[in-house]
KEFI-47381 format. One record per residue (C-alpha): residue number from 0; x, y negated, z; residue in three letters. Coordinates in steps of 0.1 Angstrom, whole numbers, plus 2048, in hexadecimal, padded with zeros to 3 digits. Each point is the difference from the previous one (the first is absolute). Last residue first. Example, Ala and Ser with C-alpha at 12.3 -4.5 7.8 and 13.67 -1.06 7.14 Angstrom:
2
+-----+-----+-----+-----+------+
|  nr |  c1 |  c2 |  c3 | rest |
+-----+-----+-----+-----+------+
|   1 | 889 | 80B | 847 |  SER |
|   0 | 7F2 | 822 | 807 |  ALA |
+-----+-----+-----+-----+------+
! end
This chain:
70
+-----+-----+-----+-----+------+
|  nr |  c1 |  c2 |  c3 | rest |
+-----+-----+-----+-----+------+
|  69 | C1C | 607 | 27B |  UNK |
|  68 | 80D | 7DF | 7F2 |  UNK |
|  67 | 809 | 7E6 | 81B |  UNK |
|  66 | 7EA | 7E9 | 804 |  UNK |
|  65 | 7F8 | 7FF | 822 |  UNK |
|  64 | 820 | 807 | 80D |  UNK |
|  63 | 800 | 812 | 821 |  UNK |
|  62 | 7E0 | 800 | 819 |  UNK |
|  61 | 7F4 | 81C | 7E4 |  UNK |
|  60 | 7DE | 806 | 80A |  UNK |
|  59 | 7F0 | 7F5 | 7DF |  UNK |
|  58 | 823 | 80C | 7EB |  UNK |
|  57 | 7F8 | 827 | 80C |  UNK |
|  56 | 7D9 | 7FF | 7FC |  UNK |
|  55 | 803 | 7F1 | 7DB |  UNK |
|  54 | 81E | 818 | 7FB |  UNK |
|  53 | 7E9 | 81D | 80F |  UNK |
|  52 | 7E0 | 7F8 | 7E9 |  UNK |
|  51 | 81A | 802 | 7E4 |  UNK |
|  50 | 810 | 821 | 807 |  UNK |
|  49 | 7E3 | 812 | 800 |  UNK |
|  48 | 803 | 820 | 817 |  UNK |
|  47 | 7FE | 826 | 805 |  UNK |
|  46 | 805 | 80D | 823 |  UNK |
|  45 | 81B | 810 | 813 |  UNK |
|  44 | 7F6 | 80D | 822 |  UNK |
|  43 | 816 | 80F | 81B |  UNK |
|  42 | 813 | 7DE | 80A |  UNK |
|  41 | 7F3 | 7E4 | 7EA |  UNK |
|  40 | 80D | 809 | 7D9 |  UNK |
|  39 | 7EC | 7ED | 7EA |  UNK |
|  38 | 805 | 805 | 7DD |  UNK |
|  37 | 801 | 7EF | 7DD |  UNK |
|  36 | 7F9 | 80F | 7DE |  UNK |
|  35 | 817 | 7F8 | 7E3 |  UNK |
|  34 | 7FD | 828 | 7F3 |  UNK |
|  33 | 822 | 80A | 7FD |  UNK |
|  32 | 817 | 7E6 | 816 |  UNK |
|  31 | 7E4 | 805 | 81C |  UNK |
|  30 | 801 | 7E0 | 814 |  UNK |
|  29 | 804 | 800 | 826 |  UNK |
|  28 | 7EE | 7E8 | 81E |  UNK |
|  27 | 80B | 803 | 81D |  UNK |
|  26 | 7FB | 801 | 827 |  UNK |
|  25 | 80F | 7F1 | 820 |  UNK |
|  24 | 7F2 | 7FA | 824 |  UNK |
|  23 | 7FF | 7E3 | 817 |  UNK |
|  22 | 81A | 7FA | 821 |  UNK |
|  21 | 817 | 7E9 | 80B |  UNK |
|  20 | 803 | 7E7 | 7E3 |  UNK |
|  19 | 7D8 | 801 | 7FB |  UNK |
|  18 | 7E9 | 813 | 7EB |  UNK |
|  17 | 7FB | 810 | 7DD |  UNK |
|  16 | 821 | 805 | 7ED |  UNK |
|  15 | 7FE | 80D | 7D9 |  UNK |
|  14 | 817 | 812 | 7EA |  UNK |
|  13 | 7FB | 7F9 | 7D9 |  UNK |
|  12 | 807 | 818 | 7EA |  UNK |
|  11 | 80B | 809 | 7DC |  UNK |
|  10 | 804 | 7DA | 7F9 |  UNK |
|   9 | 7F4 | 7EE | 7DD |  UNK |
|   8 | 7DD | 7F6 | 805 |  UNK |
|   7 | 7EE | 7EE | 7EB |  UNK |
|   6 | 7E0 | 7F1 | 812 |  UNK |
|   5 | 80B | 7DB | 800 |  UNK |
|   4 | 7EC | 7F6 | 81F |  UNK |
|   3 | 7E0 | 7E7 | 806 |  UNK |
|   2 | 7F5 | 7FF | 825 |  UNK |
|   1 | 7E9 | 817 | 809 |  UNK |
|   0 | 7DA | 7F7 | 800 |  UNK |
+-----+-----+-----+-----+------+
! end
């Protein structure tokens, strides 16, 4: 069960860092202005996502600020 988040989300995008200080690889997430819809973009292949299941993934792994509003 994913922690509980406050799913309104105000950014455009959200740039995220998996791995370690010396290595890891980047990716991000980008909302469409005209249709609200959020996007993956992982190197070649940009997929369609829910915002929400991601902020409940993004503030579980977070070793930062628990509560913190995603």
């Amino acid at each position: 069960m994913h922690p509980r988040v406050t799913c309104r989300p105000s950014a455009e995008g959200v740039l995220v860092h998996n791995g370690g200080v010396h290595s890891g690889h980047y990716y991000a997430f980008i909302r469409s202005t005209l249709s609200e819809q959020w996007y993956k973009f992982d190197d070649e292949r940009v997929t369609k996502e829910n915002y929400c299941t991601n902020a409940a993934d993004w503030k579980k792994n977070s070793k930062y600020d628990r509560n913190q509003q995603v």
